[in-house]
mmCIF file of the N, C-alpha and C atoms, coordinates in Angstrom:
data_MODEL
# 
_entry.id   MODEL 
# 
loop_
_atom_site.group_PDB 
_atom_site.id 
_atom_site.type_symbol 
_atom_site.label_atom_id 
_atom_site.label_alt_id 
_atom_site.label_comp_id 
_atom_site.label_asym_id 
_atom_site.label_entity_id 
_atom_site.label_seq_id 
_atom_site.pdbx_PDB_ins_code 
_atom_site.Cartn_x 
_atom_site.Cartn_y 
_atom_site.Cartn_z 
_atom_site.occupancy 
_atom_site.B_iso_or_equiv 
_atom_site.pdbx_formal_charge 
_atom_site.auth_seq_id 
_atom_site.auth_comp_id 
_atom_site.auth_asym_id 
_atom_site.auth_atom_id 
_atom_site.pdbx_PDB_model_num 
ATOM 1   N N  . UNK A 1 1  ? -62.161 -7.810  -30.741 1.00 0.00 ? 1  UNK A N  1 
ATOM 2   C CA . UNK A 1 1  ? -60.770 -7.850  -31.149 1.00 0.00 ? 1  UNK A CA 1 
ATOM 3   C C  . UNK A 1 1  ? -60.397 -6.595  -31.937 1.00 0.00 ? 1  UNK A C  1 
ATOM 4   N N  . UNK A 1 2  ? -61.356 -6.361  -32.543 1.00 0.00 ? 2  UNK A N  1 
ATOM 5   C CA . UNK A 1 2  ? -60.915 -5.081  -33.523 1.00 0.00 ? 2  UNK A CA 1 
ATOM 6   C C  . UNK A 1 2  ? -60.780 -3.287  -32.581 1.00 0.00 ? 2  UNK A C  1 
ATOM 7   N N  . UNK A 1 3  ? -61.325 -3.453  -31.916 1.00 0.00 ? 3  UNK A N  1 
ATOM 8   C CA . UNK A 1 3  ? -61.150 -2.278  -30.965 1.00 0.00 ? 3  UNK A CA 1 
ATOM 9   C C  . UNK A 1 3  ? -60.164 -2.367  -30.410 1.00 0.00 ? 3  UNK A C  1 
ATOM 10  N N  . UNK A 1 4  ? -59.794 -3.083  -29.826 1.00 0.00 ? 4  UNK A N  1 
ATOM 11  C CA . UNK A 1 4  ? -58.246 -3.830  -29.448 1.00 0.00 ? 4  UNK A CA 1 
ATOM 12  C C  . UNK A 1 4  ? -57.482 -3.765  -29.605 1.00 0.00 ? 4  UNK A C  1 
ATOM 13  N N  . UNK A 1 5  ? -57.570 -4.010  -30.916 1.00 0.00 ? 5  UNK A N  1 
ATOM 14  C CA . UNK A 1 5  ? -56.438 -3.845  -32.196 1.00 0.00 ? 5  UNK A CA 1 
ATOM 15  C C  . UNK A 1 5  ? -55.971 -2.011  -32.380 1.00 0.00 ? 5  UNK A C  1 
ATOM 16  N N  . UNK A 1 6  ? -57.350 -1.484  -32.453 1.00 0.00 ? 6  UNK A N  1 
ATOM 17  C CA . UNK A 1 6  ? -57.119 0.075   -32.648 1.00 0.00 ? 6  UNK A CA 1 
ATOM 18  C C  . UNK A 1 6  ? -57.074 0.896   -31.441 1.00 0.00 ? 6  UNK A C  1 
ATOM 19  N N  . UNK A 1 7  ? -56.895 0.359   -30.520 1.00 0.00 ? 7  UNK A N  1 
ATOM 20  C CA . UNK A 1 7  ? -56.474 0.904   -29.066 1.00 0.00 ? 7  UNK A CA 1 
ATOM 21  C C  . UNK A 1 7  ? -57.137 1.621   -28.621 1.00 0.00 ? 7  UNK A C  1 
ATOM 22  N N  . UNK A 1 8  ? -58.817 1.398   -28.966 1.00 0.00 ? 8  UNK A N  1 
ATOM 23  C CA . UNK A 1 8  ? -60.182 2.167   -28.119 1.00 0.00 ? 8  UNK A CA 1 
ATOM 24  C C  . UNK A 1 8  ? -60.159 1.455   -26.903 1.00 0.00 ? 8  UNK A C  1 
ATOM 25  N N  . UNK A 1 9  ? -60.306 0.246   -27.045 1.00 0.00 ? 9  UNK A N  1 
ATOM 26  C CA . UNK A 1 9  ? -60.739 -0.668  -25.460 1.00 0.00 ? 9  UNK A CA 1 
ATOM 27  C C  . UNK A 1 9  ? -59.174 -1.712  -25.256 1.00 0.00 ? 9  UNK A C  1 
ATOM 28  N N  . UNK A 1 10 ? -58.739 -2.097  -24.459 1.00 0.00 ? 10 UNK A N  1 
ATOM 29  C CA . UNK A 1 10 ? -58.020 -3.053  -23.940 1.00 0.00 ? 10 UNK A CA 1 
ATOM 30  C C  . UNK A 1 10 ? -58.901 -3.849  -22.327 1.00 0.00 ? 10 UNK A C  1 
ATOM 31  N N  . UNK A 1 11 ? -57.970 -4.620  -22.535 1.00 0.00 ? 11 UNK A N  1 
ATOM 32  C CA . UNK A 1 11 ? -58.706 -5.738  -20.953 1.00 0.00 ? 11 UNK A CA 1 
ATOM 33  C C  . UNK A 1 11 ? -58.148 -5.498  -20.253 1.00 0.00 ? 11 UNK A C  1 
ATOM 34  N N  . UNK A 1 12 ? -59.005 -6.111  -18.546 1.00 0.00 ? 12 UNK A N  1 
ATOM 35  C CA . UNK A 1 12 ? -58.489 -5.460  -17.724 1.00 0.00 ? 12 UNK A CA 1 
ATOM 36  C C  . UNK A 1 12 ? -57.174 -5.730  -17.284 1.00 0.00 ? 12 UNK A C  1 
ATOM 37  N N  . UNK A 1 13 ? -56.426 -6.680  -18.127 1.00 0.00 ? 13 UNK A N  1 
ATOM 38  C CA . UNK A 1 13 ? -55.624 -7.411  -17.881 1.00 0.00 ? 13 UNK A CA 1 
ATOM 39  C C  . UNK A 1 13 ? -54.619 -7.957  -19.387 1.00 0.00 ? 13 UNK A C  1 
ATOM 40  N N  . UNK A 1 14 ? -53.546 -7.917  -19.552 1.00 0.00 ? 14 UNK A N  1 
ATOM 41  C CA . UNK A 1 14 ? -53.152 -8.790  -20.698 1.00 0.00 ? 14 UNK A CA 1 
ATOM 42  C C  . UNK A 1 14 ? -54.208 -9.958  -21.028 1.00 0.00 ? 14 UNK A C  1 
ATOM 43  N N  . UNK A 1 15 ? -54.787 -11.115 -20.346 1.00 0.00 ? 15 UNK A N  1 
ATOM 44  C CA . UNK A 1 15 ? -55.299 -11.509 -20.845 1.00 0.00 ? 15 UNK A CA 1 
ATOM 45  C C  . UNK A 1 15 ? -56.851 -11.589 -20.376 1.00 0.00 ? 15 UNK A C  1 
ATOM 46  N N  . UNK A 1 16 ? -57.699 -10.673 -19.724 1.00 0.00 ? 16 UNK A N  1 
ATOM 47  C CA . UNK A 1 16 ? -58.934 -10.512 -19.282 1.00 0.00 ? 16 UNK A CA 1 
ATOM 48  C C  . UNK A 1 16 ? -59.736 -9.558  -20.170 1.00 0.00 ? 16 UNK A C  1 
ATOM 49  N N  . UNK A 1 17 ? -60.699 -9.560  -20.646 1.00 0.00 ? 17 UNK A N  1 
ATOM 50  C CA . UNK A 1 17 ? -61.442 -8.656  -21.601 1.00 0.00 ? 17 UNK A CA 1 
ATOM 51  C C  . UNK A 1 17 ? -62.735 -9.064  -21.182 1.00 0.00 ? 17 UNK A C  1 
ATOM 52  N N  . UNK A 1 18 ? -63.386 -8.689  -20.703 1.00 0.00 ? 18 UNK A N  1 
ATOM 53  C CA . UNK A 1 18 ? -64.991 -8.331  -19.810 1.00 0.00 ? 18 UNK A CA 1 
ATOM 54  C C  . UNK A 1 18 ? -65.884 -7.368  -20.772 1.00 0.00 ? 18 UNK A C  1 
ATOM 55  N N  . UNK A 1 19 ? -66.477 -7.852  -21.988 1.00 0.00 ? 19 UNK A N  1 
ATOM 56  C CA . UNK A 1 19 ? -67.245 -7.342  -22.569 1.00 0.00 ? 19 UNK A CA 1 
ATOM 57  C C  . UNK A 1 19 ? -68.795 -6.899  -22.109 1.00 0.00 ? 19 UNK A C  1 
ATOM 58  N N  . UNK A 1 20 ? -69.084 -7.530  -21.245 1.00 0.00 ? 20 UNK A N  1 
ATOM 59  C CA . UNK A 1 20 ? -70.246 -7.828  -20.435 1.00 0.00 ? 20 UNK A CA 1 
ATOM 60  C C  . UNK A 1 20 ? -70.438 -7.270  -19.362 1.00 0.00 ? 20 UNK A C  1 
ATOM 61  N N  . UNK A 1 21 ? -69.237 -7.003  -18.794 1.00 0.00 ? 21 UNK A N  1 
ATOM 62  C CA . UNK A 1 21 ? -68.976 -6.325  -17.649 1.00 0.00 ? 21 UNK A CA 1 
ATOM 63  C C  . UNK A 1 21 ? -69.431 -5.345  -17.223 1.00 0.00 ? 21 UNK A C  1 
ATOM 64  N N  . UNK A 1 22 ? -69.478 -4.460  -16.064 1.00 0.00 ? 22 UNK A N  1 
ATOM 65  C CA . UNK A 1 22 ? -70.018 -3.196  -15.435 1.00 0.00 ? 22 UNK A CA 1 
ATOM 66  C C  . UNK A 1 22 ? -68.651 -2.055  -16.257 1.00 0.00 ? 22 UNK A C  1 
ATOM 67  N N  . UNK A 1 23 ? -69.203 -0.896  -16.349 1.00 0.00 ? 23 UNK A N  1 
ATOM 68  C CA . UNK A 1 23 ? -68.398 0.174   -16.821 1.00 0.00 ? 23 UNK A CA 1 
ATOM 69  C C  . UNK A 1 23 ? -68.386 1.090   -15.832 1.00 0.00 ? 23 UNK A C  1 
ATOM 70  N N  . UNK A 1 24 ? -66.755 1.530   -15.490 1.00 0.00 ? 24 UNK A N  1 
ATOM 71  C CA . UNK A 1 24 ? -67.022 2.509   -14.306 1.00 0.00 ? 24 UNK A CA 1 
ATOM 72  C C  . UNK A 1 24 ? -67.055 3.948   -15.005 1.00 0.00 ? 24 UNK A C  1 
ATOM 73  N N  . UNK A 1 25 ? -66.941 4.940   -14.631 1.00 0.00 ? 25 UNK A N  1 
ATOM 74  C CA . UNK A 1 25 ? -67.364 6.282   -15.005 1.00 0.00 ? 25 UNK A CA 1 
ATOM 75  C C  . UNK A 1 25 ? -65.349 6.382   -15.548 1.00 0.00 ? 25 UNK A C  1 
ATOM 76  N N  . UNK A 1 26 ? -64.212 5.935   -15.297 1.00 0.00 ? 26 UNK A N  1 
ATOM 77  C CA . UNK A 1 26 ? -63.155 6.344   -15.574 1.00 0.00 ? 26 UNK A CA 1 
ATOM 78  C C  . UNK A 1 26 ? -63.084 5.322   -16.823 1.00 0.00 ? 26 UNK A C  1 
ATOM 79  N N  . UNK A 1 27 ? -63.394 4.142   -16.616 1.00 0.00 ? 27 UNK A N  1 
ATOM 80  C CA . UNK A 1 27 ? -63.415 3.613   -17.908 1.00 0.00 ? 27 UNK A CA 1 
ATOM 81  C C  . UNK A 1 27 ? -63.952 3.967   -19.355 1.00 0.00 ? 27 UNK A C  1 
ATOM 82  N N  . UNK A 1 28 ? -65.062 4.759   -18.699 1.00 0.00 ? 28 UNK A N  1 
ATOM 83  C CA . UNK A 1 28 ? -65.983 5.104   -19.729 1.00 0.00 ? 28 UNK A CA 1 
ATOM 84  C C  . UNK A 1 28 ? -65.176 6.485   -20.512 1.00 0.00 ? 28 UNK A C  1 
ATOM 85  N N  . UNK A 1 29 ? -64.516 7.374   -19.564 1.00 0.00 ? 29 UNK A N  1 
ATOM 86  C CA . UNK A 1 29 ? -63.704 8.012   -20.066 1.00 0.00 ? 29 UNK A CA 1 
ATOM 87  C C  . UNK A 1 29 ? -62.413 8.118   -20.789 1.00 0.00 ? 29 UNK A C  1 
ATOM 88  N N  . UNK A 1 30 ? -61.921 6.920   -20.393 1.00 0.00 ? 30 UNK A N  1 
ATOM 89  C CA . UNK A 1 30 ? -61.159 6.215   -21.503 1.00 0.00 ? 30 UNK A CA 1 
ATOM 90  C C  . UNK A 1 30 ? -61.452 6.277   -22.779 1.00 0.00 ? 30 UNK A C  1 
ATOM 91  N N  . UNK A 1 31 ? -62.288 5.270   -22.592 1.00 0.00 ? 31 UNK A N  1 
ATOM 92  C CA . UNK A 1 31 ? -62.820 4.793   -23.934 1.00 0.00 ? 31 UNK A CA 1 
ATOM 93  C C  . UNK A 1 31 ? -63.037 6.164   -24.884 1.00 0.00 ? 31 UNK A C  1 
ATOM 94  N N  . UNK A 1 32 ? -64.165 7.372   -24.322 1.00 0.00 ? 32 UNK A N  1 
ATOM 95  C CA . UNK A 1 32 ? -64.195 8.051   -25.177 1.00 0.00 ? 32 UNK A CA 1 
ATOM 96  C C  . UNK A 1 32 ? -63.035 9.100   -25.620 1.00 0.00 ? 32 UNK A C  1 
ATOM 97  N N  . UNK A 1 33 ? -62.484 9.193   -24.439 1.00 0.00 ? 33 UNK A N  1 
ATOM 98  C CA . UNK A 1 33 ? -60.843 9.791   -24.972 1.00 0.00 ? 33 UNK A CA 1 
ATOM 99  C C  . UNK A 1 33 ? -60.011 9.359   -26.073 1.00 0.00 ? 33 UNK A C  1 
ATOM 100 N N  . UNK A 1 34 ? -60.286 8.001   -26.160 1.00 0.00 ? 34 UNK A N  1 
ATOM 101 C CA . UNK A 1 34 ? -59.480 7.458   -27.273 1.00 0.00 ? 34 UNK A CA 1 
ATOM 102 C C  . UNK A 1 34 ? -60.192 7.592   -28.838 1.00 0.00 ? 34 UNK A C  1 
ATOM 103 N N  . UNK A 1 35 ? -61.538 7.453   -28.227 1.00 0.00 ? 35 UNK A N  1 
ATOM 104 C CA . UNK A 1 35 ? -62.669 7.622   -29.703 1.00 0.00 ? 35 UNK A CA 1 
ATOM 105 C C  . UNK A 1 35 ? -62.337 9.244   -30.281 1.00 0.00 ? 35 UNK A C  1 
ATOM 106 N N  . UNK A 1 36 ? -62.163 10.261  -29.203 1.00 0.00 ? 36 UNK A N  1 
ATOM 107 C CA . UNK A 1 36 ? -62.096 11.378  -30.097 1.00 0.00 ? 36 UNK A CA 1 
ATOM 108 C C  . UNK A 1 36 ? -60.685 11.677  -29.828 1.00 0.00 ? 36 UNK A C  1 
ATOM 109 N N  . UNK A 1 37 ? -59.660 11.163  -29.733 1.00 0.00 ? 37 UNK A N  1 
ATOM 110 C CA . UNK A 1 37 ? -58.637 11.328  -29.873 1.00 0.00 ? 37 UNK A CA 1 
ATOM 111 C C  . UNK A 1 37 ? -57.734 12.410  -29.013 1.00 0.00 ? 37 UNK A C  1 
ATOM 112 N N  . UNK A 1 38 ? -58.169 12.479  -27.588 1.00 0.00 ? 38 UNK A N  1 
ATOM 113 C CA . UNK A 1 38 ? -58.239 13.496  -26.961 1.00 0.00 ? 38 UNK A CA 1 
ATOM 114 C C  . UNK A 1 38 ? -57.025 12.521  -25.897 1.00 0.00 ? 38 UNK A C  1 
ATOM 115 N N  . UNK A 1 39 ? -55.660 13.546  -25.826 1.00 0.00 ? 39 UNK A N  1 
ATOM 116 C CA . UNK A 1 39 ? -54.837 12.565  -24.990 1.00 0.00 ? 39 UNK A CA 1 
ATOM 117 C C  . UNK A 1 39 ? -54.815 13.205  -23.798 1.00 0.00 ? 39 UNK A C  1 
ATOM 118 N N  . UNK A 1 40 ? -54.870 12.497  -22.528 1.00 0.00 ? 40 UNK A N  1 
ATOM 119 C CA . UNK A 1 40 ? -54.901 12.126  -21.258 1.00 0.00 ? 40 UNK A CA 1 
ATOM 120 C C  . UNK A 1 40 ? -53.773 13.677  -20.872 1.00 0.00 ? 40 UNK A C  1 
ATOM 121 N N  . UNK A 1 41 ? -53.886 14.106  -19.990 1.00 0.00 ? 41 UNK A N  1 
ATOM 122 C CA . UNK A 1 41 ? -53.411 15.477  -19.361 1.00 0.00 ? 41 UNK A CA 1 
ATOM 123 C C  . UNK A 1 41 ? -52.170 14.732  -18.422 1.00 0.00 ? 41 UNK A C  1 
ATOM 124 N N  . UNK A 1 42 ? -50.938 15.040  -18.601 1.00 0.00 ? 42 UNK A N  1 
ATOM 125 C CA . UNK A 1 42 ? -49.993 14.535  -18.071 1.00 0.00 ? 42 UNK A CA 1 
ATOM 126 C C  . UNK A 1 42 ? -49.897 15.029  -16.747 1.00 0.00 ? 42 UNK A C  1 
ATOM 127 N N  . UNK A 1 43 ? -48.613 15.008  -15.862 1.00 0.00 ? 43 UNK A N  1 
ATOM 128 C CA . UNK A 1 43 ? -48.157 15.140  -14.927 1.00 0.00 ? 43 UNK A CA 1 
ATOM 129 C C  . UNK A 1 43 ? -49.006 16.095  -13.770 1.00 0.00 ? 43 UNK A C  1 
ATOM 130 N N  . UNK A 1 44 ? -50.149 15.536  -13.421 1.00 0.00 ? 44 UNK A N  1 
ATOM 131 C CA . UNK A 1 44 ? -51.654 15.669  -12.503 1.00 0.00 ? 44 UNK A CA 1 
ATOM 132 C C  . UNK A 1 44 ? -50.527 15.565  -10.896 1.00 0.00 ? 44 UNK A C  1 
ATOM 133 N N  . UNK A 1 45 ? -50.698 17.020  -10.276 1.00 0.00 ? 45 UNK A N  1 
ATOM 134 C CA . UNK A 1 45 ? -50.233 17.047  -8.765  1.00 0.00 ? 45 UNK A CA 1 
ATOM 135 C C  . UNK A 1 45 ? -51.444 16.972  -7.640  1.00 0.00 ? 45 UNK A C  1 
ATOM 136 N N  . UNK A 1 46 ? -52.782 17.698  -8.394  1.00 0.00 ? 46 UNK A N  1 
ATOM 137 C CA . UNK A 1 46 ? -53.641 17.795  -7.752  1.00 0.00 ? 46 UNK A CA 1 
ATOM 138 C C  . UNK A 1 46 ? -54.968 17.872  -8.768  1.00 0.00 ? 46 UNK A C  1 
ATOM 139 N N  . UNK A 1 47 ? -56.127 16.893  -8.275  1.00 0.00 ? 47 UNK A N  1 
ATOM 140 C CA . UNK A 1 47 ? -57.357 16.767  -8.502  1.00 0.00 ? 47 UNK A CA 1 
ATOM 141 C C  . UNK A 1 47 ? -58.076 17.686  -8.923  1.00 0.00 ? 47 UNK A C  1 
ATOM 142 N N  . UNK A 1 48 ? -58.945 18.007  -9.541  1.00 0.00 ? 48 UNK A N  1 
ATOM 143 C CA . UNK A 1 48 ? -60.176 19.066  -9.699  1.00 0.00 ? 48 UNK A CA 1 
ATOM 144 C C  . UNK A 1 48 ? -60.915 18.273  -9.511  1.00 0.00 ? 48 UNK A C  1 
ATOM 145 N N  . UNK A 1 49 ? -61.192 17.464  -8.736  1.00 0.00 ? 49 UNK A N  1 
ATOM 146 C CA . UNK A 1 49 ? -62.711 16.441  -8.312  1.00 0.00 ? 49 UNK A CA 1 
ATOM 147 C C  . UNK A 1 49 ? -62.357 16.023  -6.777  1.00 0.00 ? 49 UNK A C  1 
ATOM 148 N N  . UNK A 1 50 ? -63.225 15.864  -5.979  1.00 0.00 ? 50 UNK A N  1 
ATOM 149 C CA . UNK A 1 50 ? -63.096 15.537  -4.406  1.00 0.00 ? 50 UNK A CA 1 
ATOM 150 C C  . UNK A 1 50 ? -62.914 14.323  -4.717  1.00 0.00 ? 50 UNK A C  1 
ATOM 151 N N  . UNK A 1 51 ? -63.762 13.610  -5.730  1.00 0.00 ? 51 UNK A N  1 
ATOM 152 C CA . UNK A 1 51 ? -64.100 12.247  -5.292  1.00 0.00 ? 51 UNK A CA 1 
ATOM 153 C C  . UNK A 1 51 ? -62.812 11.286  -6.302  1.00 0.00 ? 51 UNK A C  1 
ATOM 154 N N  . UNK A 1 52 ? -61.486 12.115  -6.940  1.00 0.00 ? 52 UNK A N  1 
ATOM 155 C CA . UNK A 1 52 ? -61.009 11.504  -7.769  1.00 0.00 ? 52 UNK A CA 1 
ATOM 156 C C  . UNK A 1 52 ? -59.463 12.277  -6.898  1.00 0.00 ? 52 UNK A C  1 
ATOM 157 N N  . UNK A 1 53 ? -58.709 10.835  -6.753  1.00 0.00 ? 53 UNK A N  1 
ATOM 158 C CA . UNK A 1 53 ? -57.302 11.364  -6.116  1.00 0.00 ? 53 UNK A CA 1 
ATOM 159 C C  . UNK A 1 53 ? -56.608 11.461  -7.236  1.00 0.00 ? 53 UNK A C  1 
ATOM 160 N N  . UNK A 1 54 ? -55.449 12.316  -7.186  1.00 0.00 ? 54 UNK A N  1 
ATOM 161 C CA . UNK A 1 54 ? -54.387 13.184  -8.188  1.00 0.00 ? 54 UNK A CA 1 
ATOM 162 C C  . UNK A 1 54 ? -53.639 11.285  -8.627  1.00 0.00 ? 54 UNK A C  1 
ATOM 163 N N  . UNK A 1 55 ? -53.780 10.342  -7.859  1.00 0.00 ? 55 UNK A N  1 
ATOM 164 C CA . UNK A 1 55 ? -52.692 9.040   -7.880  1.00 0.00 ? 55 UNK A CA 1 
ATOM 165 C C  . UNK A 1 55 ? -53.984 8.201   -8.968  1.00 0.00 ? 55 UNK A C  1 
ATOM 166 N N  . UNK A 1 56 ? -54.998 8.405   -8.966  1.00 0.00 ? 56 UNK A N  1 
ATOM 167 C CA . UNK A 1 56 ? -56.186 7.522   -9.856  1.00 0.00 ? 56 UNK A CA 1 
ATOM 168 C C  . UNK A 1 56 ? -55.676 7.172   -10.980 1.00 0.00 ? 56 UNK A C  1 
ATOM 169 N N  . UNK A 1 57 ? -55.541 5.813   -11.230 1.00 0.00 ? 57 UNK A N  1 
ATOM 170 C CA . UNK A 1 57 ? -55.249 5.405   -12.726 1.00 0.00 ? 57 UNK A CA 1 
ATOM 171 C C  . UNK A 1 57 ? -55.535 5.889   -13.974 1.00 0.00 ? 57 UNK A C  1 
ATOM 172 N N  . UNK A 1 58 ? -56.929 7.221   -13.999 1.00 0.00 ? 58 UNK A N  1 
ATOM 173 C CA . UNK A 1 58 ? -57.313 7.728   -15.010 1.00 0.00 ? 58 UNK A CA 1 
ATOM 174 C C  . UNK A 1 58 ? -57.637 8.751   -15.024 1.00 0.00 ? 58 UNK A C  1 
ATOM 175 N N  . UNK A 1 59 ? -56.485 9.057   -13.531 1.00 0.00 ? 59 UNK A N  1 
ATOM 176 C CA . UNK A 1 59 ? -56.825 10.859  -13.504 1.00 0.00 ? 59 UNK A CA 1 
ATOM 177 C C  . UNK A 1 59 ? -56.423 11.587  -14.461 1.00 0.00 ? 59 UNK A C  1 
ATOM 178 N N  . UNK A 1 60 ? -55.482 11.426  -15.348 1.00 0.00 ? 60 UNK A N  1 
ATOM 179 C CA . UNK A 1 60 ? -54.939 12.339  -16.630 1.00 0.00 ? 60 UNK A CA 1 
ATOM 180 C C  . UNK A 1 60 ? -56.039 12.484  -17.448 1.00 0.00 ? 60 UNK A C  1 
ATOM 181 N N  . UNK A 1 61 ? -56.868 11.159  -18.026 1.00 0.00 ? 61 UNK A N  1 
ATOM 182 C CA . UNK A 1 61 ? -58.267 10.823  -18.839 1.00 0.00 ? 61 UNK A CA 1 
ATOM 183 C C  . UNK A 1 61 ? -59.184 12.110  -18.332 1.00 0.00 ? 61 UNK A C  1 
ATOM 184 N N  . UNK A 1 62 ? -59.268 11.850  -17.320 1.00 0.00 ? 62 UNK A N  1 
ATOM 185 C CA . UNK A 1 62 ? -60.397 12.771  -16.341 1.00 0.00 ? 62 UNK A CA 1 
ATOM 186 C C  . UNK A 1 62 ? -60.235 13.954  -16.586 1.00 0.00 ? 62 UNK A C  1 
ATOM 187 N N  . UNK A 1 63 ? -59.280 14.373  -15.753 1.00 0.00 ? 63 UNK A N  1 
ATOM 188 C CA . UNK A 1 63 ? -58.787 15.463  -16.357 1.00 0.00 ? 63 UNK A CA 1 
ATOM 189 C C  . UNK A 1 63 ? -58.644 16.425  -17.838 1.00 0.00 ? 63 UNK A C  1 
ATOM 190 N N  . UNK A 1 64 ? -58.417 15.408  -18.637 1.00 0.00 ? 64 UNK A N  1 
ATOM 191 C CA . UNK A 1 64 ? -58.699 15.727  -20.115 1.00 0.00 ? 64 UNK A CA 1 
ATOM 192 C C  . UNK A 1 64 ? -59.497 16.254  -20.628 1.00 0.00 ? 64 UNK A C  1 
ATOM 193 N N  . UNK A 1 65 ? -60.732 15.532  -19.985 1.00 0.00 ? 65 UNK A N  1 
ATOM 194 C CA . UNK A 1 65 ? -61.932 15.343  -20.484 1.00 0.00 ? 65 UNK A CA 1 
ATOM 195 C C  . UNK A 1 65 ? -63.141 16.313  -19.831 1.00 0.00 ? 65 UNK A C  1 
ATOM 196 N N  . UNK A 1 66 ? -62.324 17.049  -18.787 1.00 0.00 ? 66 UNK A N  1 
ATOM 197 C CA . UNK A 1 66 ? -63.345 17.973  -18.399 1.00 0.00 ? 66 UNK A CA 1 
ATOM 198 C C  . UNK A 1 66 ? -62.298 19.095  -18.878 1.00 0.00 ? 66 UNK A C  1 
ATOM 199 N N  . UNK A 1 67 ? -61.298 19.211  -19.793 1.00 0.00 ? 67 UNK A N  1 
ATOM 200 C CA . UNK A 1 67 ? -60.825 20.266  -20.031 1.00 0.00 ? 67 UNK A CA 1 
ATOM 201 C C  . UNK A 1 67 ? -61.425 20.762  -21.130 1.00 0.00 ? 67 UNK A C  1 
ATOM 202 N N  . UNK A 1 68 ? -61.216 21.991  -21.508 1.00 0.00 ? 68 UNK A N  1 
ATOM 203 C CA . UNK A 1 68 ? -61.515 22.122  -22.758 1.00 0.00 ? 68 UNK A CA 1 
ATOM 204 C C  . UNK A 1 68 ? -60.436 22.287  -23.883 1.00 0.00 ? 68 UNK A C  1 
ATOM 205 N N  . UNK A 1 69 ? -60.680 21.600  -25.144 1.00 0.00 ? 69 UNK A N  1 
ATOM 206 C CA . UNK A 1 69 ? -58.983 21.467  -25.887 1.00 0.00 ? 69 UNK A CA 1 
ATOM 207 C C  . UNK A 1 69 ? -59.828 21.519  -27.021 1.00 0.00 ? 69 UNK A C  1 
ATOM 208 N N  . UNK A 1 70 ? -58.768 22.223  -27.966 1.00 0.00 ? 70 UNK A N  1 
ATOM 209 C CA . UNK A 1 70 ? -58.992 21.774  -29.169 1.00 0.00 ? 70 UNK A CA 1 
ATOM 210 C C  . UNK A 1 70 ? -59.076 20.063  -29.966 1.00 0.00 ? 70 UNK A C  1 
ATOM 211 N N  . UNK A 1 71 ? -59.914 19.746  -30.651 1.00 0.00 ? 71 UNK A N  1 
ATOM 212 C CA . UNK A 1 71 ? -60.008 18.142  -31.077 1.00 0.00 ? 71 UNK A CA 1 
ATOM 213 C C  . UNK A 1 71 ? -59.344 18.176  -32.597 1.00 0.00 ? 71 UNK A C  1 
ATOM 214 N N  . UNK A 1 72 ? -58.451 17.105  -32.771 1.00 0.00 ? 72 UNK A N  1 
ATOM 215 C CA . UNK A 1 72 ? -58.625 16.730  -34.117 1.00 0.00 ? 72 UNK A CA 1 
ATOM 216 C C  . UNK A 1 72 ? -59.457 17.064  -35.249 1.00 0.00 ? 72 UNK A C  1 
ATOM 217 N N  . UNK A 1 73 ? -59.318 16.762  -36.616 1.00 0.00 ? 73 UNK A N  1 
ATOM 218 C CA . UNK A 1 73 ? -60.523 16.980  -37.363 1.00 0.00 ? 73 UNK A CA 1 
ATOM 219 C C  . UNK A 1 73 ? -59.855 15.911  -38.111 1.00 0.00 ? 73 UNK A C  1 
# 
């Protein structure tokens, strides 16, 4: 609940939360996007990954996350 609360993890669903669950490689990037505070790369026309389409629910994440950016402190 407390991660939840601080908007690291949400479910897959308003009301589904799969703690137990399998983690996919975009989820996982989520998650740590939010841990270091690194926001998601907006308006994505085209991929830098074969295996990840520009329409992917976490292509901005993805994207982010192989960028290089300055972080918070």
């Amino acid at each position: 609940e407390r991660v939840s609360a601080l908007g690291i993890m949400t479910g897959n669903s308003a009301t589904t939360f799969n703690p137990n669950g399998a983690l996919t490689r975009a989820q996982a990037v989520k998650v740590l996007n939010q841990l270091f505070e690194r926001p998601a790369v907006e308006n994505i026309t085209e991929s830098t990954f074969r295996d990840v389409p520009a329409s992917h629910w976490a292509i901005g994440d993805i994207e982010a996350a192989a960028t290089e950016m300055t972080m918070k402190k």
